[in-house]
C-alpha positions in Angstrom: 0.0 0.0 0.0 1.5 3.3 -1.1 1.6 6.5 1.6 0.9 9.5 0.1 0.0 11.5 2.8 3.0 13.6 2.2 1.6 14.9 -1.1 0.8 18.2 -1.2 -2.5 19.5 -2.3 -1.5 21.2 -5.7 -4.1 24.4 -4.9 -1.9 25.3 -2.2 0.5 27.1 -3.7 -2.0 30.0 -5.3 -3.9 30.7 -2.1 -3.1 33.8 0.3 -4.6 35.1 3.6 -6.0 32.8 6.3 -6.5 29.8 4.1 -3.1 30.2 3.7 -2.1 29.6 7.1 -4.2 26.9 7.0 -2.4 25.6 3.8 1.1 26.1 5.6 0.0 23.6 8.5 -0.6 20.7 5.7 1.8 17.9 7.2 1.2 18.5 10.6 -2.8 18.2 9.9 -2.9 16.0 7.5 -1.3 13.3 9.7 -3.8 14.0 13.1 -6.8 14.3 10.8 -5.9 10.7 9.3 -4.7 9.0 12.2 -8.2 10.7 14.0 -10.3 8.8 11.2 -8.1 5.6 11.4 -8.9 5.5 14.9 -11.8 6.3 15.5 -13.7 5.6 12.6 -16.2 7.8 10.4 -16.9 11.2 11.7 -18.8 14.6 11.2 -16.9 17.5 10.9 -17.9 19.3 14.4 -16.6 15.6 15.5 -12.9 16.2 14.0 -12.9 19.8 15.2 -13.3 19.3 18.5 -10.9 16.2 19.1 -8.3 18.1 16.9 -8.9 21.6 19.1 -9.2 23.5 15.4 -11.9 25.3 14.0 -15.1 23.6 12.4 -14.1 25.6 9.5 -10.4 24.3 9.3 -11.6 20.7 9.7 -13.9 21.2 6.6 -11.3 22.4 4.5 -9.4 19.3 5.0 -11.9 17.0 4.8 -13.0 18.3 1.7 -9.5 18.0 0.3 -9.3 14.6 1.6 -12.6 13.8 -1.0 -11.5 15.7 -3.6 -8.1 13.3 -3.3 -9.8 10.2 -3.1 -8.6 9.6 0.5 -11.5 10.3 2.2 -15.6 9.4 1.7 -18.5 11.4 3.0 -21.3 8.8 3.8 -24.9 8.9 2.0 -27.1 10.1 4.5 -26.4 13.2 6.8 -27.4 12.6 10.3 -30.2 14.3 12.2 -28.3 18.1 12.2 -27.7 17.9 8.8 -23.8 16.4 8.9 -22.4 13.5 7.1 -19.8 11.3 8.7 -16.6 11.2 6.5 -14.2 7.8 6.4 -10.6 6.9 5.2 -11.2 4.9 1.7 -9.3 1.8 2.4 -6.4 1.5 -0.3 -5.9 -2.0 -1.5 
């Protein structure tokens, strides 16, 4: 099984401003937001905020990366406030 969890996200490089600073804490994130799902399992995007101590909005934006990247699945039916649970796609 190939690790590419050091891969950057290619839009990082043309952002500025906050999502920037978001951007420029890639590795460390990337790492605690995986090993949170590995853990613990599928989980809603409050869920990852709070056990990483980083705002809702912050865990959104790597989630979202982690879909667009094929590393990371929402499920197919949101739960009762409206949030899906994400999971790590299992690499064969």
């Amino acid at each position: 099984m190939k690790d590419n969890s050091r891969e950057r996200f290619p839009e990082n490089v043309a952002i500025s401003g906050r999502k920037r600073e978001t951007a420029r804490q890639e590795f460390a994130v990337r790492a605690r937001v995986l090993d949170l799902l590995r853990e613990k399992g599928p989980l809603t995007v409050p869920e990852v905020a709070l056990a990483l101590g980083i705002p809702a909005a912050d865990a959104l934006w790597w989630l979202m990366g982690f879909v667009r990247y094929n590393k990371v699945k929402p499920g197919e039916k949101a739960d009762d406030e409206g949030y899906y649970r994400y999971a790590l796609i299992e690499v064969k």
